[in-house]
LOSE-643594 format. One record per atom (N, C-alpha, C): residue in three letters; atom name; z, x, y. Coordinates in nm, 3 decimals. Layout:
N
  code  site        z        x        y
   ALA    CA        Z        X        Y
...
This chain:
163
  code  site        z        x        y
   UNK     N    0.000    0.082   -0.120
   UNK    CA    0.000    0.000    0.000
   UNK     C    0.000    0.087    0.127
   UNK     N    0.073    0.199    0.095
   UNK    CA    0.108    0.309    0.230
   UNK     C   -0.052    0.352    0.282
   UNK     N   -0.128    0.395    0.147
   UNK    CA   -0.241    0.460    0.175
   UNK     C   -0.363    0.366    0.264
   UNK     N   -0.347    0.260    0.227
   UNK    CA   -0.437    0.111    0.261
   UNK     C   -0.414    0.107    0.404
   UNK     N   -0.305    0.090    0.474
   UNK    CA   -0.259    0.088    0.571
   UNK     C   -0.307    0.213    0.673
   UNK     N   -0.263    0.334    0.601
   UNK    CA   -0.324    0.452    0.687
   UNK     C   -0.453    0.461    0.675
   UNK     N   -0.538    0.423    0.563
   UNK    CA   -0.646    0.409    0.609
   UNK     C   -0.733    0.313    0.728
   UNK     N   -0.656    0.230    0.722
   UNK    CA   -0.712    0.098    0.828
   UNK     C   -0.678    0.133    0.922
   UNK     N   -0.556    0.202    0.942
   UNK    CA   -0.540    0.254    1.117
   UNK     C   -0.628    0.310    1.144
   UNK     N   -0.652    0.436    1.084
   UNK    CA   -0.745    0.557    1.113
   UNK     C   -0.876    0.488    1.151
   UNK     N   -0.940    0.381    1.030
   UNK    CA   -1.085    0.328    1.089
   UNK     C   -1.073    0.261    1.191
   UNK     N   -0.960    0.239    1.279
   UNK    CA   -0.931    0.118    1.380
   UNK     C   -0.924    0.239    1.471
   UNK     N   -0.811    0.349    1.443
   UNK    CA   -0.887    0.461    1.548
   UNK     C   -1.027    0.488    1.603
   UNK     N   -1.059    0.538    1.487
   UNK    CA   -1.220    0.585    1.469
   UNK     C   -1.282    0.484    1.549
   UNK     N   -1.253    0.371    1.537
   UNK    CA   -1.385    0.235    1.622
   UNK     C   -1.342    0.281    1.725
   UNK     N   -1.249    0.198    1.767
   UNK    CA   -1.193    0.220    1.916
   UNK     C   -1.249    0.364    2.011
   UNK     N   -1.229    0.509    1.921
   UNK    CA   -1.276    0.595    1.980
   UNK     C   -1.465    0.608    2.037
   UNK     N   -1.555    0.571    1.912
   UNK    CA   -1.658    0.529    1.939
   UNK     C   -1.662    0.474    1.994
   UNK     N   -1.652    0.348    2.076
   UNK    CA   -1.655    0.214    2.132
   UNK     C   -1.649    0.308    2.299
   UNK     N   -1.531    0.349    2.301
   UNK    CA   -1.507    0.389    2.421
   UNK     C   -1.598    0.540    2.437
   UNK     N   -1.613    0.599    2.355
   UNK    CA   -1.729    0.721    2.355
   UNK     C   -1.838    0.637    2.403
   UNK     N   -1.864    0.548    2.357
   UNK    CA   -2.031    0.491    2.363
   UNK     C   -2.023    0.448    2.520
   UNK     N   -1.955    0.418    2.546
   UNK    CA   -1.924    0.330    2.727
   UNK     C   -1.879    0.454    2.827
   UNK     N   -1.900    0.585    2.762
   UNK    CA   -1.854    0.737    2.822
   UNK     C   -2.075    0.756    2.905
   UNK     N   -2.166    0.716    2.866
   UNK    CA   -2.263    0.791    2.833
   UNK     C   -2.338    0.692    2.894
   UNK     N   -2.496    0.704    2.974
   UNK    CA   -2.569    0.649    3.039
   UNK     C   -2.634    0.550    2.958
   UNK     N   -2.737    0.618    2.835
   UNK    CA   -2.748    0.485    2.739
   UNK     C   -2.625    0.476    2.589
   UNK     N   -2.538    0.522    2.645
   UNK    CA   -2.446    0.511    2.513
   UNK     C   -2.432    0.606    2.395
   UNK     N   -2.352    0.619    2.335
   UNK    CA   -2.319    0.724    2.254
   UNK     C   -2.401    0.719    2.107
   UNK     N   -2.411    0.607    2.090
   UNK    CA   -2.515    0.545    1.957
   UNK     C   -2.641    0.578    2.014
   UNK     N   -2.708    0.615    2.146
   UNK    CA   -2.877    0.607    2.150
   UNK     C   -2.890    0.745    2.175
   UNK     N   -2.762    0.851    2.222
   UNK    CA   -2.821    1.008    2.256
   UNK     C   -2.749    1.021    2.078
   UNK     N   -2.690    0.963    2.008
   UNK    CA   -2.681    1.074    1.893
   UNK     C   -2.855    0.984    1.838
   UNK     N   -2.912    0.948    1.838
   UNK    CA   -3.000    0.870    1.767
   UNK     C   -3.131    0.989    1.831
   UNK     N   -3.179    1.008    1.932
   UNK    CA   -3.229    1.102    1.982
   UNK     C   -3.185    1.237    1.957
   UNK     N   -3.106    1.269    1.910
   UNK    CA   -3.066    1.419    1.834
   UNK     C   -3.107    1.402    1.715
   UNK     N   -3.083    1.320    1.657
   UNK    CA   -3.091    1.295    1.529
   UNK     C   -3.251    1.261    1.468
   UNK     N   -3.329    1.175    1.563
   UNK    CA   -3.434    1.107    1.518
   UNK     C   -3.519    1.217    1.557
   UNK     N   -3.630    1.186    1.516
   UNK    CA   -3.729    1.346    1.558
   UNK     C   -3.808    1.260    1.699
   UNK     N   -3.903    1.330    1.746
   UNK    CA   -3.975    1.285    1.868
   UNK     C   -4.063    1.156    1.800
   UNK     N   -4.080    1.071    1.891
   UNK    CA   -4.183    0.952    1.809
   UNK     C   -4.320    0.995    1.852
   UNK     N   -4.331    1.086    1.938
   UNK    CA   -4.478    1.132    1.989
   UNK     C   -4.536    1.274    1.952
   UNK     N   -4.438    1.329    1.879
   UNK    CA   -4.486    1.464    1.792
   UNK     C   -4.586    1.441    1.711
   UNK     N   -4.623    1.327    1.639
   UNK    CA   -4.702    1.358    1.502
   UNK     C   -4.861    1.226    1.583
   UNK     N   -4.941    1.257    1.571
   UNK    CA   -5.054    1.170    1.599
   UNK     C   -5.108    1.108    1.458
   UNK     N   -5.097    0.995    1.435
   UNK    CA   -5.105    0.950    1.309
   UNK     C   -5.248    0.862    1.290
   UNK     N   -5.301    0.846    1.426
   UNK    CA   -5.412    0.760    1.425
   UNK     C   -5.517    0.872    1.372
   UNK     N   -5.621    0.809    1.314
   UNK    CA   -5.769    0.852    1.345
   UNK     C   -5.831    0.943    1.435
   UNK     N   -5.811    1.098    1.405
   UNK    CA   -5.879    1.174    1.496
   UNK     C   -6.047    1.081    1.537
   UNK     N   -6.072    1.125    1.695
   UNK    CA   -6.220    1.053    1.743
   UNK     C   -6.176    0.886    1.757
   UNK     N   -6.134    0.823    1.698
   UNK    CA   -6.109    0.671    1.745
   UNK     C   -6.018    0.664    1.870
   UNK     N   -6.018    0.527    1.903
   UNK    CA   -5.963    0.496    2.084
   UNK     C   -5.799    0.505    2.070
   UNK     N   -5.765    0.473    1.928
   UNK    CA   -5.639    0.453    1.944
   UNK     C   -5.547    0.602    1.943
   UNK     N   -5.645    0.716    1.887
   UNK    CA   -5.624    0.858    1.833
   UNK     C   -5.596    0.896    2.033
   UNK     N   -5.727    0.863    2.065
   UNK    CA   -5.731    0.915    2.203
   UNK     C   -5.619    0.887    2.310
   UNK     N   -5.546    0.746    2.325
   UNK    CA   -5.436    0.648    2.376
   UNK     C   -5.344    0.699    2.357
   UNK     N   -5.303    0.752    2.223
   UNK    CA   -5.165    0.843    2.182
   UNK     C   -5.175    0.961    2.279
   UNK     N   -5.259    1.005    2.290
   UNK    CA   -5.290    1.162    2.311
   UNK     C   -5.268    1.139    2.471
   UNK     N   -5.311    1.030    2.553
   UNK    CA   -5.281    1.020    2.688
   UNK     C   -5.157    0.997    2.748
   UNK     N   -5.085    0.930    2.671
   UNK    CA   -4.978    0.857    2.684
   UNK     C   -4.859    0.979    2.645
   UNK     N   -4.885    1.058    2.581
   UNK    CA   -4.782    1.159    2.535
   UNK     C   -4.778    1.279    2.650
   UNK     N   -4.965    1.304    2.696
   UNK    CA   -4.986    1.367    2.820
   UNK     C   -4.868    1.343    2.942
   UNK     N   -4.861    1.177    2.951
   UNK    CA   -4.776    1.104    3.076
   UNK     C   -4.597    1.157    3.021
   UNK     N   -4.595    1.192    2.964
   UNK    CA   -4.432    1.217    2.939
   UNK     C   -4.356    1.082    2.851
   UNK     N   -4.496    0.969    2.844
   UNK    CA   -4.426    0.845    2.803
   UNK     C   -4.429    0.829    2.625
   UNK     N   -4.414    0.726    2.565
   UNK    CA   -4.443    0.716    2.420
   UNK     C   -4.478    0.549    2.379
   UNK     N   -4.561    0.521    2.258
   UNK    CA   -4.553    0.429    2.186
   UNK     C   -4.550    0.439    2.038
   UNK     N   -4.582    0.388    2.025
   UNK    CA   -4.535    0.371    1.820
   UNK     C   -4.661    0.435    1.762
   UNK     N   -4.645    0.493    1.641
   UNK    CA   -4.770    0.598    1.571
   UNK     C   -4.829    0.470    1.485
   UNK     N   -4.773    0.352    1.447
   UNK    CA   -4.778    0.279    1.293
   UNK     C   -4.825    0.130    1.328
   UNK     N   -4.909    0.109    1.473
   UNK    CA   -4.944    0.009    1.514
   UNK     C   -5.100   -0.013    1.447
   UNK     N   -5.127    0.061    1.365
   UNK    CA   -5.259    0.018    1.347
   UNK     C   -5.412    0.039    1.404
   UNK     N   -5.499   -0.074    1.379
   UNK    CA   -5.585   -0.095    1.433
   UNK     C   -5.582   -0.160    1.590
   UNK     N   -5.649   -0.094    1.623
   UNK    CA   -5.620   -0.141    1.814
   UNK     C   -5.584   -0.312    1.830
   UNK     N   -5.701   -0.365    1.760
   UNK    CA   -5.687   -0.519    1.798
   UNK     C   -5.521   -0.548    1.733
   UNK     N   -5.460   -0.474    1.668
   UNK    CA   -5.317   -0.515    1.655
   UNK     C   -5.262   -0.487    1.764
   UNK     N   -5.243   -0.403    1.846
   UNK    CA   -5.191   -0.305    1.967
   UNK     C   -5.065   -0.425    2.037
   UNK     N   -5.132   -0.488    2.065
   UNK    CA   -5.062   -0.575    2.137
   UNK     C   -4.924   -0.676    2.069
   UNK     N   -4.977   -0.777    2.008
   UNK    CA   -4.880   -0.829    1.906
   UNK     C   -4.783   -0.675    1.812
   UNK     N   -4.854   -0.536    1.769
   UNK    CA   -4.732   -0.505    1.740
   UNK     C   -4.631   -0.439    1.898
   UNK     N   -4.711   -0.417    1.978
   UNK    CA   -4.619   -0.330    2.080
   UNK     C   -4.500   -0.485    2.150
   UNK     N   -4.501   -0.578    2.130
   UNK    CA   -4.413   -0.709    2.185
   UNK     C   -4.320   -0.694    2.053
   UNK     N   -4.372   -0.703    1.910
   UNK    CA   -4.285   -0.688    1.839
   UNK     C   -4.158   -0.546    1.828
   UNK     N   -4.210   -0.439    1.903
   UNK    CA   -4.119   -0.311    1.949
   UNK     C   -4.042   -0.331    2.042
   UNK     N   -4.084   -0.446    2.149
   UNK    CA   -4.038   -0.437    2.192
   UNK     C   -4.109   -0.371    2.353
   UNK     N   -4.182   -0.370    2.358
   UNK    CA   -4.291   -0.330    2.474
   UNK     C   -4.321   -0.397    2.534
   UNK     N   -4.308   -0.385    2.685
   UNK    CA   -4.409   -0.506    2.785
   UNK     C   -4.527   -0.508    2.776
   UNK     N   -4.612   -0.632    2.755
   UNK    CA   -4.732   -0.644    2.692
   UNK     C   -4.734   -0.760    2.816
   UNK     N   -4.870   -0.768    2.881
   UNK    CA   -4.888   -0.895    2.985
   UNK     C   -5.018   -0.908    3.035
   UNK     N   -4.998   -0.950    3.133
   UNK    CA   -5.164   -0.953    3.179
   UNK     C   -5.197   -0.885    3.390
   UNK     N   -5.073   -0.786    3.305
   UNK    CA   -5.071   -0.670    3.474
   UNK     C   -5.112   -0.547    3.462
   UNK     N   -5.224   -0.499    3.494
   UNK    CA   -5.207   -0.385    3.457
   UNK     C   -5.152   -0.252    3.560
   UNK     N   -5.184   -0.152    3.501
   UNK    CA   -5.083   -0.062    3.583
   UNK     C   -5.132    0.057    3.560
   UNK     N   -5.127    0.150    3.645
   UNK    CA   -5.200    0.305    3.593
   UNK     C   -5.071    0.334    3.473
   UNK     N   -5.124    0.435    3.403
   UNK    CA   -5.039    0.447    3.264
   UNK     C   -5.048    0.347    3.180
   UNK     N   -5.085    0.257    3.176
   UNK    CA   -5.098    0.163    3.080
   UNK     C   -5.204    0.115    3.014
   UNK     N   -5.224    0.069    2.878
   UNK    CA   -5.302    0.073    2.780
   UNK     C   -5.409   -0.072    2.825
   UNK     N   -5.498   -0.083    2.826
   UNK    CA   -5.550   -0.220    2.818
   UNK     C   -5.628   -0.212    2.670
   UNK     N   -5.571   -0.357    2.637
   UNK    CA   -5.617   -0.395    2.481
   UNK     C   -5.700   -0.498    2.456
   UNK     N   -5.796   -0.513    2.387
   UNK    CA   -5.832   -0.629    2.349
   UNK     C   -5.819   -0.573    2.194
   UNK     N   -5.860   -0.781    2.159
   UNK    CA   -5.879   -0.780    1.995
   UNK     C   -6.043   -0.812    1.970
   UNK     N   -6.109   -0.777    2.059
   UNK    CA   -6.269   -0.810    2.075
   UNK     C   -6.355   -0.717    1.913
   UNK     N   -6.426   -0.755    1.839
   UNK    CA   -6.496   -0.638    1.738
   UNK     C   -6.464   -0.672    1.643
   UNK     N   -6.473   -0.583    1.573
   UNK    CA   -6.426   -0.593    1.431
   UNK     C   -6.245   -0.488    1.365
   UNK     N   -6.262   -0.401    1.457
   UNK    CA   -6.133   -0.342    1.516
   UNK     C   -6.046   -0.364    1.628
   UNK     N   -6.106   -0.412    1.716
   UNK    CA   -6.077   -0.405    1.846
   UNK     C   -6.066   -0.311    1.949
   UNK     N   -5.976   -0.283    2.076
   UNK    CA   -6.059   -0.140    2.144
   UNK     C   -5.936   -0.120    2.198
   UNK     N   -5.897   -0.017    2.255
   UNK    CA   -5.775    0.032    2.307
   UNK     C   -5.845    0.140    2.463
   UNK     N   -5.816    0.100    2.532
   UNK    CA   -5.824    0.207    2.708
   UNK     C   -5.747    0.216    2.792
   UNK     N   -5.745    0.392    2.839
   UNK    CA   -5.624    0.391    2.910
   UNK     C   -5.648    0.384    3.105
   UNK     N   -5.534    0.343    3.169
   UNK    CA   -5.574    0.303    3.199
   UNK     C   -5.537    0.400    3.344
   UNK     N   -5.667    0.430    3.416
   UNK    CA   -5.668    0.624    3.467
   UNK     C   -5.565    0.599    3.618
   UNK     N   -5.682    0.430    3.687
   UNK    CA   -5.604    0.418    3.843
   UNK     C   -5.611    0.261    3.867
   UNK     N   -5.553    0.185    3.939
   UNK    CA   -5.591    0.069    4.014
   UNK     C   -5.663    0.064    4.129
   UNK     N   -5.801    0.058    4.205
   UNK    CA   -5.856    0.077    4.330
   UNK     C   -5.831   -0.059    4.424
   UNK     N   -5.843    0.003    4.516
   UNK    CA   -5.776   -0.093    4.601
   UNK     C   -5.865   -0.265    4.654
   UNK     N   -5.974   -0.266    4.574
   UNK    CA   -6.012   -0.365    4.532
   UNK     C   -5.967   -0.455    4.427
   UNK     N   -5.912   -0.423    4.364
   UNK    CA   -5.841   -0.482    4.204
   UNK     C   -5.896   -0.466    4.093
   UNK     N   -5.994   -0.355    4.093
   UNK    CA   -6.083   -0.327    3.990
   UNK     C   -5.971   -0.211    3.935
   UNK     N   -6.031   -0.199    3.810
   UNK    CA   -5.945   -0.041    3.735
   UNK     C   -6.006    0.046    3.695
   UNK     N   -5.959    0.160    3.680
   UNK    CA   -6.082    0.262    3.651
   UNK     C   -5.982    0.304    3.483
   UNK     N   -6.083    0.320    3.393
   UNK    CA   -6.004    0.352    3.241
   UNK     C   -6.103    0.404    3.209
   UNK     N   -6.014    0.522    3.114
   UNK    CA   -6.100    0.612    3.025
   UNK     C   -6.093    0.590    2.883
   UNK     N   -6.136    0.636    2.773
   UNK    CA   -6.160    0.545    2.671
   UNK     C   -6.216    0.675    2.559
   UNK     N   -6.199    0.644    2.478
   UNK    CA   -6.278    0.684    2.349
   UNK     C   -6.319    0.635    2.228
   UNK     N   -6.473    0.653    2.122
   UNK    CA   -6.552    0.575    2.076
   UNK     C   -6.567    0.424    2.159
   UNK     N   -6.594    0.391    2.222
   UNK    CA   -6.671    0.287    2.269
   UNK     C   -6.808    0.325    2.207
   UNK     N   -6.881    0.386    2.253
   UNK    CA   -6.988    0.387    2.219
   UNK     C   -7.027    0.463    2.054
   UNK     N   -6.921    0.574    2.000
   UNK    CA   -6.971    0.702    1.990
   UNK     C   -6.784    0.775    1.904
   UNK     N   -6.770    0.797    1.834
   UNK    CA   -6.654    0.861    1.799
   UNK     C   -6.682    0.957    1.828
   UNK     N   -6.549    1.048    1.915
   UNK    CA   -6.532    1.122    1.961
   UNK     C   -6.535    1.166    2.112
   UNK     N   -6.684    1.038    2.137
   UNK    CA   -6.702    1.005    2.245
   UNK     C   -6.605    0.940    2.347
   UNK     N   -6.569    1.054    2.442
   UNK    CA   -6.508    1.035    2.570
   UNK     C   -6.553    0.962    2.716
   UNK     N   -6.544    0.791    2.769
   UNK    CA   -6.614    0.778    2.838
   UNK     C   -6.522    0.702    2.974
   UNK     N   -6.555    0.694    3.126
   UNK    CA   -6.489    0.625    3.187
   UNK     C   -6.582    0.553    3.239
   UNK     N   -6.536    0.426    3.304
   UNK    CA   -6.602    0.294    3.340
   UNK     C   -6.454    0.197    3.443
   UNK     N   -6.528    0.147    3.480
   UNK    CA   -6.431    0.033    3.615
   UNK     C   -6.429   -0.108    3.561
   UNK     N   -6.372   -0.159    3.552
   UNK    CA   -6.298   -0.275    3.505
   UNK     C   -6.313   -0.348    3.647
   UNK     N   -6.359   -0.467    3.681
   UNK    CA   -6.400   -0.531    3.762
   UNK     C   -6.297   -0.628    3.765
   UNK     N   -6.220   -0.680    3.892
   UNK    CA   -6.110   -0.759    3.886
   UNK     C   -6.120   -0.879    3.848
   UNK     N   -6.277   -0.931    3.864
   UNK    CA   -6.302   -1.041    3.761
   UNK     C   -6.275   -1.027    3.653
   UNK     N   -6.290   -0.950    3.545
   UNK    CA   -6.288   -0.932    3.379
   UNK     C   -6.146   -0.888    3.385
   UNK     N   -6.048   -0.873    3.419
   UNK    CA   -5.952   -0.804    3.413
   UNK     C   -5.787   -0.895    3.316
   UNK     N   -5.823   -1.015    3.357
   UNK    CA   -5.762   -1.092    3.271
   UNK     C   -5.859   -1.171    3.124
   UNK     N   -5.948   -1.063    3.100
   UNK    CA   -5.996   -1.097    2.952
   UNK     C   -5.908   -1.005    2.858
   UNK     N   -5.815   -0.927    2.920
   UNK    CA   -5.777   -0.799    2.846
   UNK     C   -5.602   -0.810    2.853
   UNK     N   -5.531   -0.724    2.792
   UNK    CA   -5.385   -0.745    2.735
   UNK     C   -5.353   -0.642    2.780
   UNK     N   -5.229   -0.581    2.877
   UNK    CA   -5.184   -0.466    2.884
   UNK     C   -5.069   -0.426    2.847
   UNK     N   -5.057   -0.326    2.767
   UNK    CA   -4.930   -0.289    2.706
   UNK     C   -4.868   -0.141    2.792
   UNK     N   -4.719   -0.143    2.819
   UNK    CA   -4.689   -0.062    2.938
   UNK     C   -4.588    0.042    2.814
   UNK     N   -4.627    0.110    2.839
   UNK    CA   -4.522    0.237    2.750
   UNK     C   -4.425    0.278    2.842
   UNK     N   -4.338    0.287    2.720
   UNK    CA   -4.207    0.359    2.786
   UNK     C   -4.154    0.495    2.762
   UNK     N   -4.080    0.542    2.827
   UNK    CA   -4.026    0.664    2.900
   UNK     C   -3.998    0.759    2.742
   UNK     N   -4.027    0.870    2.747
   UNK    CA   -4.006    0.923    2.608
   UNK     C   -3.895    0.976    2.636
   UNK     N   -3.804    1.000    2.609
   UNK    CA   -3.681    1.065    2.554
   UNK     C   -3.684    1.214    2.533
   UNK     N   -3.722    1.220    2.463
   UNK    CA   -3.766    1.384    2.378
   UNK     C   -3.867    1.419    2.473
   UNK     N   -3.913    1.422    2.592
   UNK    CA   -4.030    1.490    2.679
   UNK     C   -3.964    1.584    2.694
   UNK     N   -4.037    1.711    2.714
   UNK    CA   -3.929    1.806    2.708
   UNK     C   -3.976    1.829    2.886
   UNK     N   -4.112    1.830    2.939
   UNK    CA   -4.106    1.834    3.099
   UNK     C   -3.977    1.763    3.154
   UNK     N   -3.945    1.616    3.110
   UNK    CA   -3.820    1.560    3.184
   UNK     C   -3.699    1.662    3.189
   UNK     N   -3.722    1.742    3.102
   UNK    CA   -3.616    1.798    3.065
   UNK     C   -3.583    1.942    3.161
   UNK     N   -3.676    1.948    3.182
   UNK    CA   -3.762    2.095    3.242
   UNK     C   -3.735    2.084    3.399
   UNK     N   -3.731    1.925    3.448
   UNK    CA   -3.759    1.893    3.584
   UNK     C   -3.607    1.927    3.716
């Protein structure tokens, strides 16, 4: 009975100490050991060297930002980045992905500037051509035919780190 007891204190310690560790720390003590622990989510490029979605990783990791390696085919992009947990809408934004589910894959472009007309300027790869690198303007008319998914802040950047 003695031992039962000292054990339950101790785990009632132990919480309590976590609890209040975790409320010590900006995002909490559970999300920087999780980032020590977890490896970078933007280290490994898992898409399709030459496809749009291969190319999107590769920009987005450029920006210091991250999204998920295991989303698939582009025309998924969207429905999985809401299921992560990603703002997905119909705003776009420099840094951010514009998606459709148009094709037989669908297409993924990033997205370079906003001009001060409301057109966008995005760069892209295979549209035409795997491997093929191309940019084009997005006309503020067509602009809500398309889905934009906004990535977030990577953690593991090591420039943030640098700054």
């Amino acid at each position: 009975m003695k031992k039962m007891i000292f054990t339950a204190v101790i785990l009632i310690i132990a919480a309590t100490g976590l609890i209040i560790a975790d409320n010590q720390t900006e995002d909490g003590l559970l999300k920087e050991i999780e980032y020590i622990i977890m490896p970078d989510p933007m280290e490994n490029n898992r898409y399709d060297a030459g496809q749009c979605t291969h190319y999107i990783f590769e920009k987005v990791k450029e920006d210091g930002n991250m999204i998920e390696s295991d989303w698939d085919d582009a025309k998924y992009w969207a429905e999985s980045a809401q299921e992560d947990d990603y703002t997905v809408n119909g705003m776009p934004a420099q840094g951010a992905i514009l998606q459709t589910d148009q094709g037989e894959l669908g297409h993924v472009a990033y997205i370079e500037s906003i001009n001060e007309d409301g057109s966008i300027e995005i760069s892209e790869m295979n549209l035409v051509e795997a491997y093929e690198i191309t940019e084009r303007t997005i006309e503020e008319g067509e602009i809500d035919q398309y889905q934009y998914i906004h990535p977030e802040e990577n953690p593991y950047d090591e420039k943030e780190e640098a700054a």
